[in-house]
N, CA, C and O atoms as a GROMACS GRO file, in nm:
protein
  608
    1UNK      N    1   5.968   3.204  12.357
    1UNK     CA    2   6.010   3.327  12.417
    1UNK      C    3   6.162   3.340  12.418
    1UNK      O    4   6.208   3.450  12.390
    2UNK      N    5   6.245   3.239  12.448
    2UNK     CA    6   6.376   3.213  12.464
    2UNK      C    7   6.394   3.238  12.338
    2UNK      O    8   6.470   3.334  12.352
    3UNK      N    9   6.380   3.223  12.189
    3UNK     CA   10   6.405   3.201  12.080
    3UNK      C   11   6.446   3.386  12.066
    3UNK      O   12   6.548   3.451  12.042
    4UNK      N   13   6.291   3.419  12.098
    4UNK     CA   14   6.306   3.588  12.052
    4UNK      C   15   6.403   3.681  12.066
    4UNK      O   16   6.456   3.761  11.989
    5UNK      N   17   6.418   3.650  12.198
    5UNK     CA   18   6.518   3.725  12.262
    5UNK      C   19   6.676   3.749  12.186
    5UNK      O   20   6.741   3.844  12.142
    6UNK      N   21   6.698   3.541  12.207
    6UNK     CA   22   6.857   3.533  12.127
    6UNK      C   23   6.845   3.619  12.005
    6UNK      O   24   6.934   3.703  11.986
    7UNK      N   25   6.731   3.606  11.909
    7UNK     CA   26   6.710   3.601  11.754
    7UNK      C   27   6.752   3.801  11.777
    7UNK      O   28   6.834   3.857  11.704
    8UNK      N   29   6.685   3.866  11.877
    8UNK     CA   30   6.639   4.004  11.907
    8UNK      C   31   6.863   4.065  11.956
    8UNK      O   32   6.909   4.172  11.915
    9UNK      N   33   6.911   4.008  12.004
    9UNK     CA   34   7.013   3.998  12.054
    9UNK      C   35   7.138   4.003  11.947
    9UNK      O   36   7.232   4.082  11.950
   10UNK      N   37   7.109   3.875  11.828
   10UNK     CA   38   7.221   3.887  11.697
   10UNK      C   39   7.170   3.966  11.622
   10UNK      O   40   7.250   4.013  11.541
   11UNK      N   41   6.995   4.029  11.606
   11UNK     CA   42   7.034   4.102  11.539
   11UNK      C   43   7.075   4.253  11.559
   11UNK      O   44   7.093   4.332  11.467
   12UNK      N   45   7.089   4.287  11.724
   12UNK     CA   46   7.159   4.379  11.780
   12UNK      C   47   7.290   4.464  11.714
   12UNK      O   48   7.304   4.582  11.681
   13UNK      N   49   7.381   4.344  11.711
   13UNK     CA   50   7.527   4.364  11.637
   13UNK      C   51   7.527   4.405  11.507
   13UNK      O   52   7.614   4.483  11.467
   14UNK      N   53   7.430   4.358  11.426
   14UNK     CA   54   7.486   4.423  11.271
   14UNK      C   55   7.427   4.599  11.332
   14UNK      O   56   7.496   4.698  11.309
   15UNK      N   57   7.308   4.607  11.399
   15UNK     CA   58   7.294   4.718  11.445
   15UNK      C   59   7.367   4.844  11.468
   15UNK      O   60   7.360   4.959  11.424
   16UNK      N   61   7.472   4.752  11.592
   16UNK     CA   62   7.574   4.880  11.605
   16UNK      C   63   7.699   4.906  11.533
   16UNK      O   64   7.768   5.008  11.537
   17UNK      N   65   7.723   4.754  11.439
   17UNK     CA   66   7.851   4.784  11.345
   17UNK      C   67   7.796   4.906  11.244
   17UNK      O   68   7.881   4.990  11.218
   18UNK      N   69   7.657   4.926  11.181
   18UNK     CA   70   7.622   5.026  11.126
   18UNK      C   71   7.642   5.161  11.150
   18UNK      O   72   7.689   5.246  11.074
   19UNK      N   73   7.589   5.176  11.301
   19UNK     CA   74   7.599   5.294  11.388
   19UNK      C   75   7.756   5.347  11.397
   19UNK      O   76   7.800   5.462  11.397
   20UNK      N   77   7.814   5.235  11.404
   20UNK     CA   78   7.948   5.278  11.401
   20UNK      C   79   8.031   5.340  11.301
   20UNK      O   80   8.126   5.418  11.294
   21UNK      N   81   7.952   5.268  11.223
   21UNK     CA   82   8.049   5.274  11.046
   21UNK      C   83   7.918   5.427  10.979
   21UNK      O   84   7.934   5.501  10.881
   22UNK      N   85   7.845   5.425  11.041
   22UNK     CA   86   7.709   5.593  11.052
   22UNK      C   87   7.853   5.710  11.129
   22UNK      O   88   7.907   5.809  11.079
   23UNK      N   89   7.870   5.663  11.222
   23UNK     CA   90   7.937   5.761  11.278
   23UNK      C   91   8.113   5.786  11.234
   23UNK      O   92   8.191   5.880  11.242
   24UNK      N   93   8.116   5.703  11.204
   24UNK     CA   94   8.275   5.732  11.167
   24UNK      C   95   8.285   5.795  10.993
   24UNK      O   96   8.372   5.870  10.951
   25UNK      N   97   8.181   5.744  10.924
   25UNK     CA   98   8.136   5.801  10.758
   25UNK      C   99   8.110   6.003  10.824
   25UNK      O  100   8.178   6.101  10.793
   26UNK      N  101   8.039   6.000  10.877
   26UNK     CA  102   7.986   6.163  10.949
   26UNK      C  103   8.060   6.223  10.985
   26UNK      O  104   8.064   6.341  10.952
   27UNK      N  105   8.200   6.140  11.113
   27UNK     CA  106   8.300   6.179  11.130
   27UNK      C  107   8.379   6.275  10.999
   27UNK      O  108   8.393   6.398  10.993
   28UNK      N  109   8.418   6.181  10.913
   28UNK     CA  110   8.498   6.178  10.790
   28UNK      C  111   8.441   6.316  10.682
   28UNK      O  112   8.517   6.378  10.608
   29UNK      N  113   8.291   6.343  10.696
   29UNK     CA  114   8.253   6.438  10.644
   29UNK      C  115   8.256   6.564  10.718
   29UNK      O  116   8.251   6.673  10.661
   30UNK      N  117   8.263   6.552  10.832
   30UNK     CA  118   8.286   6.705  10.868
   30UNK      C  119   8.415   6.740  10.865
   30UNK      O  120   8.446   6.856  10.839
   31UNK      N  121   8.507   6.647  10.892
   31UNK     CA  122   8.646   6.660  10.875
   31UNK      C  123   8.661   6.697  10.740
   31UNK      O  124   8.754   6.777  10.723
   32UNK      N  125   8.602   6.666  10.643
   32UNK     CA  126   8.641   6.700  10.466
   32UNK      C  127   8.586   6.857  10.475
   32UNK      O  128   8.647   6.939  10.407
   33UNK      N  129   8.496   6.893  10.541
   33UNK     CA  130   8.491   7.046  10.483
   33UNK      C  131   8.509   7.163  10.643
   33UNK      O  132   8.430   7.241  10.697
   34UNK      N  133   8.623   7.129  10.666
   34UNK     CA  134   8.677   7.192  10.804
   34UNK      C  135   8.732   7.372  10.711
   34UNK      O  136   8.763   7.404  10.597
   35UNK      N  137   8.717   7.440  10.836
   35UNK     CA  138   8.769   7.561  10.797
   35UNK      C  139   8.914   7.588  10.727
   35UNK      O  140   9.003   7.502  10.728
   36UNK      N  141   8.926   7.684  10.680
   36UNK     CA  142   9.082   7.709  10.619
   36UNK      C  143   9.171   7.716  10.707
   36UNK      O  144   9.150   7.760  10.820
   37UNK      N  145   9.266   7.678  10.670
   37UNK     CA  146   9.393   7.646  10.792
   37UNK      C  147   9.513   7.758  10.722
   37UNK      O  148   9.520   7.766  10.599
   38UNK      N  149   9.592   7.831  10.800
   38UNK     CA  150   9.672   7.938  10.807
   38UNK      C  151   9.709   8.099  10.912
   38UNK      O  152   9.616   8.138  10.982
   39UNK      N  153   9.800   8.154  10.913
   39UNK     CA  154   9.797   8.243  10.972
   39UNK      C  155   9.611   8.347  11.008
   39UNK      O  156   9.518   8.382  10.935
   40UNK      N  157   9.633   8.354  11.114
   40UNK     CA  158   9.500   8.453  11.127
   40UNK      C  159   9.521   8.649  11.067
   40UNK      O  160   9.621   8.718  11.053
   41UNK      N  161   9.396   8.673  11.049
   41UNK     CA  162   9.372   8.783  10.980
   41UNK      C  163   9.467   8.870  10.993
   41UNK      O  164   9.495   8.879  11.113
   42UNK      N  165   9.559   8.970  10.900
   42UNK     CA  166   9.637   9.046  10.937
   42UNK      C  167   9.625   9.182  10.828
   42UNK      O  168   9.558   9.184  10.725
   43UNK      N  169   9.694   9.272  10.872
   43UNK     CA  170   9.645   9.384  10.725
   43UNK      C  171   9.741   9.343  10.640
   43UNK      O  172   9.835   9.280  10.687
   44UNK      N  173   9.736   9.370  10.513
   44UNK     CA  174   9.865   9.337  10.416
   44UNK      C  175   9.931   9.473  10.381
   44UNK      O  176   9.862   9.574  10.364
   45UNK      N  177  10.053   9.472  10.373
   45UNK     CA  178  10.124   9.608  10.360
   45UNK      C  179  10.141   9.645  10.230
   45UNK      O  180  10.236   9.599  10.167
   46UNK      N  181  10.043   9.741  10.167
   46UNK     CA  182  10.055   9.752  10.029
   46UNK      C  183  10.135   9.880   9.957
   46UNK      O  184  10.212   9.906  10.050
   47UNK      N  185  10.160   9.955   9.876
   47UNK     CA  186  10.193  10.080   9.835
   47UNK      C  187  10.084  10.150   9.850
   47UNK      O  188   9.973  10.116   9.810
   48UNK      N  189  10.118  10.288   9.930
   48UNK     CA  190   9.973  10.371   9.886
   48UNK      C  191   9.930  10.426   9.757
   48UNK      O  192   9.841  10.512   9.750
   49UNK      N  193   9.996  10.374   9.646
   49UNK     CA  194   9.904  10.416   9.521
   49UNK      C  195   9.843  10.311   9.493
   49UNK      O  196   9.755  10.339   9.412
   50UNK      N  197   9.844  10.144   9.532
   50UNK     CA  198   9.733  10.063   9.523
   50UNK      C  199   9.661  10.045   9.579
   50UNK      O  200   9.664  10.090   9.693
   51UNK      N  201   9.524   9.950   9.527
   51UNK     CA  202   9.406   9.931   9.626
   51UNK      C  203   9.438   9.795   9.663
   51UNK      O  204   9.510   9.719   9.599
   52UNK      N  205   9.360   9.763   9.806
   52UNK     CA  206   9.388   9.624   9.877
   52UNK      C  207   9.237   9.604   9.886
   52UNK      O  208   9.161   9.685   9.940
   53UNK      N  209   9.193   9.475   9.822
   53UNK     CA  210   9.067   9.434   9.772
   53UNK      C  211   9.061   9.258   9.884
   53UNK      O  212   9.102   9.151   9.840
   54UNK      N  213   9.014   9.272   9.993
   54UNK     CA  214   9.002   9.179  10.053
   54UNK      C  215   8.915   9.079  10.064
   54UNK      O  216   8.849   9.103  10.166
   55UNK      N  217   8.867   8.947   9.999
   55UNK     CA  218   8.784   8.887   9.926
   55UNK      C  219   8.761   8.737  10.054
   55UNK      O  220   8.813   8.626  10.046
   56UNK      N  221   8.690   8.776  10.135
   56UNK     CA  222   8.684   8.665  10.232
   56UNK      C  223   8.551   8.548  10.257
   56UNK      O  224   8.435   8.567  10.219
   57UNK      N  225   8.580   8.478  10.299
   57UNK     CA  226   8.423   8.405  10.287
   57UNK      C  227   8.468   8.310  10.447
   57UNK      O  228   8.546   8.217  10.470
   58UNK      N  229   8.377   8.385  10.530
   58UNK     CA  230   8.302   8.302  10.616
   58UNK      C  231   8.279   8.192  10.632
   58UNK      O  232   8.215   8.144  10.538
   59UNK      N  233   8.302   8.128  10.709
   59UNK     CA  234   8.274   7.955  10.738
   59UNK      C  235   8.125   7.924  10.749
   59UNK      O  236   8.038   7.982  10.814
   60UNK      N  237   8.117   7.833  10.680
   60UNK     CA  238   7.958   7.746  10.665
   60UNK      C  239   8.026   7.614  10.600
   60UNK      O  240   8.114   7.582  10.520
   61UNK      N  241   7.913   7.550  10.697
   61UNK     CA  242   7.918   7.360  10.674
   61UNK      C  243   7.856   7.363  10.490
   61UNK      O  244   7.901   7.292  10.401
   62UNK      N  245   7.751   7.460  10.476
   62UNK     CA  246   7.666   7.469  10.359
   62UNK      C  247   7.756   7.458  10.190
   62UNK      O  248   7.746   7.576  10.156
   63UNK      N  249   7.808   7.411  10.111
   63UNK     CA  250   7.915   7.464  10.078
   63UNK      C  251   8.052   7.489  10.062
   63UNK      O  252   8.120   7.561   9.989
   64UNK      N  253   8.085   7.372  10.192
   64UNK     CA  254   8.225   7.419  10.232
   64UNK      C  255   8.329   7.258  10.145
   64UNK      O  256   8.436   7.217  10.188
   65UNK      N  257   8.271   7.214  10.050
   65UNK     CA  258   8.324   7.141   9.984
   65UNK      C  259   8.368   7.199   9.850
   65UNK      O  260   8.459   7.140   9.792
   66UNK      N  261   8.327   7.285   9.804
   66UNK     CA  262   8.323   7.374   9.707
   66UNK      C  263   8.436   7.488   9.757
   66UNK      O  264   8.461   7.529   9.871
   67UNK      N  265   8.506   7.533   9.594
   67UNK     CA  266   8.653   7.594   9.634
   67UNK      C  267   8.667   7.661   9.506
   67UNK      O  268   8.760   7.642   9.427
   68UNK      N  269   8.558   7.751   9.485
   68UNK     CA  270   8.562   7.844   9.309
   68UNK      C  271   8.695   7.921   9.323
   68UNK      O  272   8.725   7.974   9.430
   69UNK      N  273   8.742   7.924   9.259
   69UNK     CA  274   8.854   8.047   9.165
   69UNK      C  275   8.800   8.198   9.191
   69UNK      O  276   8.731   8.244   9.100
   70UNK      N  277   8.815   8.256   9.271
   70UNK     CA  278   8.824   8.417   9.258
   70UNK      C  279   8.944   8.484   9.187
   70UNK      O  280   9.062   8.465   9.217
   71UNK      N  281   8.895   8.570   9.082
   71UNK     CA  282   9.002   8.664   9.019
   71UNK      C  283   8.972   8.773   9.047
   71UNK      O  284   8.856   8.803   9.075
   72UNK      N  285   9.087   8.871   9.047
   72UNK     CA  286   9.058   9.014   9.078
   72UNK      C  287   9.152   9.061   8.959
   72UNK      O  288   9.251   8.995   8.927
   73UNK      N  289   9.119   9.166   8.900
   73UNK     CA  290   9.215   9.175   8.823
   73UNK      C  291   9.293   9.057   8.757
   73UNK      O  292   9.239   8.946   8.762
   74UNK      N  293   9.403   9.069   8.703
   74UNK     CA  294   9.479   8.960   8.701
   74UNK      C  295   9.537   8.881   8.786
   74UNK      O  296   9.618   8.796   8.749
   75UNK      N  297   9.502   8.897   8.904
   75UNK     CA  298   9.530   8.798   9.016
   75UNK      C  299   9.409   8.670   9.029
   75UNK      O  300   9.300   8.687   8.975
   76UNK      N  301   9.437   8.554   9.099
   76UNK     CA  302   9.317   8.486   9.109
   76UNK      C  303   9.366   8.372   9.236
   76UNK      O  304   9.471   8.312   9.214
   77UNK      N  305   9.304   8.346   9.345
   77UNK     CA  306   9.311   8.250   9.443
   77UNK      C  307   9.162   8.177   9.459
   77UNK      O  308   9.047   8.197   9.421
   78UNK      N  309   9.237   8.073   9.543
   78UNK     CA  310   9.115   8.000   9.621
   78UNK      C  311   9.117   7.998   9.748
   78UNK      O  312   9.212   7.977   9.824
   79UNK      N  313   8.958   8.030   9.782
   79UNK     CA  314   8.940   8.108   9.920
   79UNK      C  315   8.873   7.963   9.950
   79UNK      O  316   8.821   7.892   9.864
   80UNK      N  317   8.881   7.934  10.077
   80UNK     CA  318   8.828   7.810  10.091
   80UNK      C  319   8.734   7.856  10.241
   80UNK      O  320   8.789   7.944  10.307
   81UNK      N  321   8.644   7.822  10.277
   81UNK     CA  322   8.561   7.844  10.395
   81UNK      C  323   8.597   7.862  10.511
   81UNK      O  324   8.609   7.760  10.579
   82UNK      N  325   8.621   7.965  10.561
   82UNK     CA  326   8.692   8.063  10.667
   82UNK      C  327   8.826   8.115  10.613
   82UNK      O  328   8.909   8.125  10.703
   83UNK      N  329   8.868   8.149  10.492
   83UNK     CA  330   8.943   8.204  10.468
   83UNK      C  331   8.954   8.317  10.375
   83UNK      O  332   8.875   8.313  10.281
   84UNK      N  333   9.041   8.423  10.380
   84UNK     CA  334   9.052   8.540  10.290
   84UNK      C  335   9.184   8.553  10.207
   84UNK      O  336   9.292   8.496  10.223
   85UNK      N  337   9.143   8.651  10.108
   85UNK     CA  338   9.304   8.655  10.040
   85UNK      C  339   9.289   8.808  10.033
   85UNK      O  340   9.190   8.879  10.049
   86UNK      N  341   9.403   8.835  10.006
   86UNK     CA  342   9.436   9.023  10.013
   86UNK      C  343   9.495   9.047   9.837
   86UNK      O  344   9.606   9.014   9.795
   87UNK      N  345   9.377   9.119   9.754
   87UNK     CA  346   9.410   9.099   9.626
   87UNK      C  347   9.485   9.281   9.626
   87UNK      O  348   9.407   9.372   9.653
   88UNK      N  349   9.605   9.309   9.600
   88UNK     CA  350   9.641   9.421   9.571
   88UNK      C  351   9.664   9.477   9.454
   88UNK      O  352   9.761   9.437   9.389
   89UNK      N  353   9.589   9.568   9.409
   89UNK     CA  354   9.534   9.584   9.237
   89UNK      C  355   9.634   9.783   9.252
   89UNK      O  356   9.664   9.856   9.347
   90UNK      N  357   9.650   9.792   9.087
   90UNK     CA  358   9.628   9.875   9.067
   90UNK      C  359   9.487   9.974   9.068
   90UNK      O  360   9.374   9.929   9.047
   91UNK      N  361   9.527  10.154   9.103
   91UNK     CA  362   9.389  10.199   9.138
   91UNK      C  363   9.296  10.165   8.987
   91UNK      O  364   9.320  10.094   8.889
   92UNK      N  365   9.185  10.249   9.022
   92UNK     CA  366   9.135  10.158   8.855
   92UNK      C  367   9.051  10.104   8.848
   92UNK      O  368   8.999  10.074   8.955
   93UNK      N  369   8.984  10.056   8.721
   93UNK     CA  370   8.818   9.973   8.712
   93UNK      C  371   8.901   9.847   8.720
   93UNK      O  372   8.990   9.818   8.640
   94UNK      N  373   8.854   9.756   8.850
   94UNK     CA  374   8.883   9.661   8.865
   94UNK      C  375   8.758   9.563   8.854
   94UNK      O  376   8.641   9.600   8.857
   95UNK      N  377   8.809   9.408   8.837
   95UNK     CA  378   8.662   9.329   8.814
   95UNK      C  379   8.717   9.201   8.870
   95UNK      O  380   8.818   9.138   8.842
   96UNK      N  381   8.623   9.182   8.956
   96UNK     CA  382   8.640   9.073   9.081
   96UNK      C  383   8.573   8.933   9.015
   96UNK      O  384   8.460   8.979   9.001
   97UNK      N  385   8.567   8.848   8.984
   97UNK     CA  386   8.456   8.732   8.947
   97UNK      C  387   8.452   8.569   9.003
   97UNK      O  388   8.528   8.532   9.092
   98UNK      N  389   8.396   8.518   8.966
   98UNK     CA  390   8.353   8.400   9.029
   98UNK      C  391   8.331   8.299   8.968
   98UNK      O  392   8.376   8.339   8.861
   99UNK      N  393   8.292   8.179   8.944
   99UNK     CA  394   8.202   8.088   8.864
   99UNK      C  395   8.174   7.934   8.917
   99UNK      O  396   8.268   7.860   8.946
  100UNK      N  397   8.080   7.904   8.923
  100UNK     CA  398   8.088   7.736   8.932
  100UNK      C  399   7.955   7.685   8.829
  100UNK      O  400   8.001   7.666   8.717
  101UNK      N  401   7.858   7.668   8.832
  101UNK     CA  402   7.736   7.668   8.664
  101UNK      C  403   7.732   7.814   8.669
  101UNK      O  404   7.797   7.867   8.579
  102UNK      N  405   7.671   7.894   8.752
  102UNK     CA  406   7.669   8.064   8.745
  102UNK      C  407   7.821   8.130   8.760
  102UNK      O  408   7.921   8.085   8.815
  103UNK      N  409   7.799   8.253   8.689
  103UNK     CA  410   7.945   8.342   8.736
  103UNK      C  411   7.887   8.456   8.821
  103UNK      O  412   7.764   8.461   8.816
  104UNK      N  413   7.930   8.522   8.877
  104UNK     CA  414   7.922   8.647   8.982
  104UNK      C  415   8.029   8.749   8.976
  104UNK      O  416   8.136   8.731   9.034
  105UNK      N  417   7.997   8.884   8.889
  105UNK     CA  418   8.066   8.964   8.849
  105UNK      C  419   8.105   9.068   8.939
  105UNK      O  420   8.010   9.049   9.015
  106UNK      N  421   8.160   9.154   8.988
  106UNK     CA  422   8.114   9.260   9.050
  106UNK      C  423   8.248   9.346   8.997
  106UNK      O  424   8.360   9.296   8.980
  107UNK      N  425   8.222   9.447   8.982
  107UNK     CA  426   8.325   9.609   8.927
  107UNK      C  427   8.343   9.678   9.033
  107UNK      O  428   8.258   9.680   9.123
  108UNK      N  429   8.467   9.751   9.040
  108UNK     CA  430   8.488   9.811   9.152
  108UNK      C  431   8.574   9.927   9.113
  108UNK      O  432   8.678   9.888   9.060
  109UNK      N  433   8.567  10.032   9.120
  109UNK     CA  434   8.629  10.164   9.073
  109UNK      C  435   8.717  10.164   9.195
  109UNK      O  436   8.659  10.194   9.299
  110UNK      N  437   8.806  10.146   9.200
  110UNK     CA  438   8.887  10.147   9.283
  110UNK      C  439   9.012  10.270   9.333
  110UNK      O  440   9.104  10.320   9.268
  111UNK      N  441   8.973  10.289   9.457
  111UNK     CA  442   9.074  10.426   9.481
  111UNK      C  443   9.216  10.357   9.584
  111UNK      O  444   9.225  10.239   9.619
  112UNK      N  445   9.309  10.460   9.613
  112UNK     CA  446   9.402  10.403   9.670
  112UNK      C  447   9.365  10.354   9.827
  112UNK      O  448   9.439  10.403   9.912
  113UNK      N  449   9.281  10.281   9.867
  113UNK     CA  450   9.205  10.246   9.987
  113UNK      C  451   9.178  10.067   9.982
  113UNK      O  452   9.204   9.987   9.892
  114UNK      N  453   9.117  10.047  10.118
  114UNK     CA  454   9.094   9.893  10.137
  114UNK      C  455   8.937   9.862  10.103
  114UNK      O  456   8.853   9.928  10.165
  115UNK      N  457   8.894   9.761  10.004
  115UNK     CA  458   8.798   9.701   9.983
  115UNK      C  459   8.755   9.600  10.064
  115UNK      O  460   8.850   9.532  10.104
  116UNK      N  461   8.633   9.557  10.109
  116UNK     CA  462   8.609   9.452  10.170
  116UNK      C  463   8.499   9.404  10.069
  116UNK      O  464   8.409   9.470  10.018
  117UNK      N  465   8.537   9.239  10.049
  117UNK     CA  466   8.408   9.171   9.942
  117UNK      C  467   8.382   9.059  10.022
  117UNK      O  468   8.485   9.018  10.075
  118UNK      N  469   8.272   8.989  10.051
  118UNK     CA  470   8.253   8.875  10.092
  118UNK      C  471   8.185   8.776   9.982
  118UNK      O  472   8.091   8.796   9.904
  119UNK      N  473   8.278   8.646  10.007
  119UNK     CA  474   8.217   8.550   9.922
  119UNK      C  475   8.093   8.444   9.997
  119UNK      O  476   8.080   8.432  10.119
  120UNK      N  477   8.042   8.403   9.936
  120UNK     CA  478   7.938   8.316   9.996
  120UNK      C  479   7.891   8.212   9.888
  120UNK      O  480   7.915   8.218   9.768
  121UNK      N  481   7.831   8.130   9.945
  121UNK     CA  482   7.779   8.006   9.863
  121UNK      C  483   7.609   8.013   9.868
  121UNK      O  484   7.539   8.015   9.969
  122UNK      N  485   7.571   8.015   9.743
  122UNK     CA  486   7.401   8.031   9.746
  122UNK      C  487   7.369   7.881   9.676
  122UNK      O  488   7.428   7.836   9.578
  123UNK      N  489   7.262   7.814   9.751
  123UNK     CA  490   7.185   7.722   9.612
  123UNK      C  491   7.193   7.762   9.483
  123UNK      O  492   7.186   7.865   9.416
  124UNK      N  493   7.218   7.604   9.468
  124UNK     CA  494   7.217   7.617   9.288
  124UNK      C  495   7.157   7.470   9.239
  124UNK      O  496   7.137   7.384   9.324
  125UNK      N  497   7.137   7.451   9.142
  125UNK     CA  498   7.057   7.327   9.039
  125UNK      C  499   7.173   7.225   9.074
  125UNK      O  500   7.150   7.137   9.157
  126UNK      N  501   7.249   7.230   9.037
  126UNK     CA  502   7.369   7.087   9.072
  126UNK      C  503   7.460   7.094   9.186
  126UNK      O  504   7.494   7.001   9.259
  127UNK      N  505   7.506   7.250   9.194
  127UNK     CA  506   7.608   7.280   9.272
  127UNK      C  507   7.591   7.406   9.358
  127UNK      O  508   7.484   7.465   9.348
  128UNK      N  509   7.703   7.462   9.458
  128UNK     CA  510   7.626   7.578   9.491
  128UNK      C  511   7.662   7.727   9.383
  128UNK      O  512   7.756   7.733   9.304
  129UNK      N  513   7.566   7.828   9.406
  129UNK     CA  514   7.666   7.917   9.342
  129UNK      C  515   7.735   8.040   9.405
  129UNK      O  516   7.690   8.114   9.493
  130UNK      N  517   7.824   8.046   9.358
  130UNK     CA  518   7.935   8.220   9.471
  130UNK      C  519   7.866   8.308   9.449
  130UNK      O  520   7.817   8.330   9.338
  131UNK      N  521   7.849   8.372   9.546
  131UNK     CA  522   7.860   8.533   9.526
  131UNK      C  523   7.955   8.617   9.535
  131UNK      O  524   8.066   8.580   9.572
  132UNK      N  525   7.925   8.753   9.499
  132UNK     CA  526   8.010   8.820   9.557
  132UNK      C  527   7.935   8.896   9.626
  132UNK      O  528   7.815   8.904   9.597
  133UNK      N  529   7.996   8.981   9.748
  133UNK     CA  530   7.924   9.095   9.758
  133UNK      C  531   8.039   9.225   9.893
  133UNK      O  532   8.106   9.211   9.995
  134UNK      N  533   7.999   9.326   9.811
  134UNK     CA  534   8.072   9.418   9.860
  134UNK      C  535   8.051   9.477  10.047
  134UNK      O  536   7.942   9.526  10.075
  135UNK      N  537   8.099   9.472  10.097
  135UNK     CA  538   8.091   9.483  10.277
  135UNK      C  539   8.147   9.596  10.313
  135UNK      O  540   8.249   9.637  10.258
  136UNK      N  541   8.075   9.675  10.433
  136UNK     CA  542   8.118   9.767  10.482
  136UNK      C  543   8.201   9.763  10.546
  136UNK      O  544   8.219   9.644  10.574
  137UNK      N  545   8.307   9.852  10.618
  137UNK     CA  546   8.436   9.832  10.699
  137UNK      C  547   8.415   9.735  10.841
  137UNK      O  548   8.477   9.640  10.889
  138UNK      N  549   8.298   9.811  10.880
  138UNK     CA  550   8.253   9.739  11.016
  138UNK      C  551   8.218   9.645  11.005
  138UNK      O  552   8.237   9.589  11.113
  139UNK      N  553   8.170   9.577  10.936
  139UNK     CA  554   8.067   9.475  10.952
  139UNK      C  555   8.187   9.367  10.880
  139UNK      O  556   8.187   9.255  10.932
  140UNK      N  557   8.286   9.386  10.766
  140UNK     CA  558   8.371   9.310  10.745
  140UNK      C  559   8.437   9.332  10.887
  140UNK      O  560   8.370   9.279  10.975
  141UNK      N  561   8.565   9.404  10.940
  141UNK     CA  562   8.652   9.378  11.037
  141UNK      C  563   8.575   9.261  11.158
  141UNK      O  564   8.647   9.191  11.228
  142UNK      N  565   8.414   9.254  11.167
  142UNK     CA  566   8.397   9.125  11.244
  142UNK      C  567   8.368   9.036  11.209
  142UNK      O  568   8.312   8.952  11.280
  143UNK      N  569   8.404   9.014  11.040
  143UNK     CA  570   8.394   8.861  11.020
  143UNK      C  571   8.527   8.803  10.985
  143UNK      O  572   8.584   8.698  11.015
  144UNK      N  573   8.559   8.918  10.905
  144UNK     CA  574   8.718   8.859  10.879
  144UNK      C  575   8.840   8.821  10.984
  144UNK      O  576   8.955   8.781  10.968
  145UNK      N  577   8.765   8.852  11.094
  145UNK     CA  578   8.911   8.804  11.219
  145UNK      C  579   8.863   8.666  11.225
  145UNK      O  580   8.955   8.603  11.278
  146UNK      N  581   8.762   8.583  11.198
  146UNK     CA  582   8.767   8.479  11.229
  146UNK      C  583   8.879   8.380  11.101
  146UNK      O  584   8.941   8.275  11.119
  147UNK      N  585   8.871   8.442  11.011
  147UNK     CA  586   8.949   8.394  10.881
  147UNK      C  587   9.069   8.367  10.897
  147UNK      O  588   9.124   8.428  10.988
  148UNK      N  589   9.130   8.294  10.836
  148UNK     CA  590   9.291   8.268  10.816
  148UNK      C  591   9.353   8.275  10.632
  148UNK      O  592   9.318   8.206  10.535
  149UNK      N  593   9.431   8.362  10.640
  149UNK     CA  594   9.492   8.382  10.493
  149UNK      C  595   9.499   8.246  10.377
  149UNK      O  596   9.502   8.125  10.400
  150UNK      N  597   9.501   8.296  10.290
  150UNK     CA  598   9.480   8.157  10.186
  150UNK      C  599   9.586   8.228  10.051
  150UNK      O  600   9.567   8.333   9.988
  151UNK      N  601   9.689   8.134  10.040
  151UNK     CA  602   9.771   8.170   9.921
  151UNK      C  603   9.726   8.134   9.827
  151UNK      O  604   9.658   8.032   9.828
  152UNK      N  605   9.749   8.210   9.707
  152UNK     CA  606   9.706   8.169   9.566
  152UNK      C  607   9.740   8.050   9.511
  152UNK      O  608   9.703   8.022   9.397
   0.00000   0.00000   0.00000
């Protein structure tokens, strides 16, 4: 009986050095895909003969290791999970895109006014894939205040 116990006791310790080295590995991963860090949401001051095409993506753990290339026009940043960029285009057929194995196209006839697009991360076979998708005023102005700007 005495035997069990000790035997029950050492093997306690490799126990919690695991738990430990469990929790500090878990630690280390949520810390790797933390939200975007920068100024919070602001309008960007554009000319009124261009359009301001605002391309934001929402925070999710889902995804948030992943950091696709958005282009708008000839502009192109990386939006990283809770963050937006303010693409200011001439008016015009503009074309927003995406890619990581899939691409995600979207066209936008653009007038001298503000666009709202939200990016998102969908399942995919190896990786995730972006979307795009175009957002109404309202329903963007309450996601995008949680965002912080992201330079190209």
């Amino acid at each position: 009986m005495l035997i069990r116990r000790v035997w029950r006791r050492r093997l306690a310790k490799p126990n919690e050095r695991c738990s430990a080295r469990l929790a500090l590995l878990g630690l280390s991963l949520l810390t790797a895909g933390c939200a975007a860090q920068g100024k919070p949401y602001e309008r960007a001051n554009a000319p009124s003969n261009t359009a301001t095409i605002y391309v934001y993506r929402p925070y999710s753990f889902f995804g948030s290791l992943m950091h696709p290339t958005v282009r708008c026009g000839n502009q192109s940043a990386v939006i990283e999970p809770g963050g937006y960029h303010a693409f200011v285009v001439p008016a015009g057929r503009v074309t927003c895109s995406t890619s990581t194995e899939t691409a995600d196209v979207l066209d936008i006839d653009a007038e001298p006014r503000i666009y709202y697009v939200r990016e998102r991360m969908g399942w995919g076979l190896l990786v995730g894939r972006p979307e795009l998708n175009p957002v109404d005023d309202d329903q963007a102005q309450l996601e995008i205040q949680s965002c912080c700007v992201q330079q190209p």
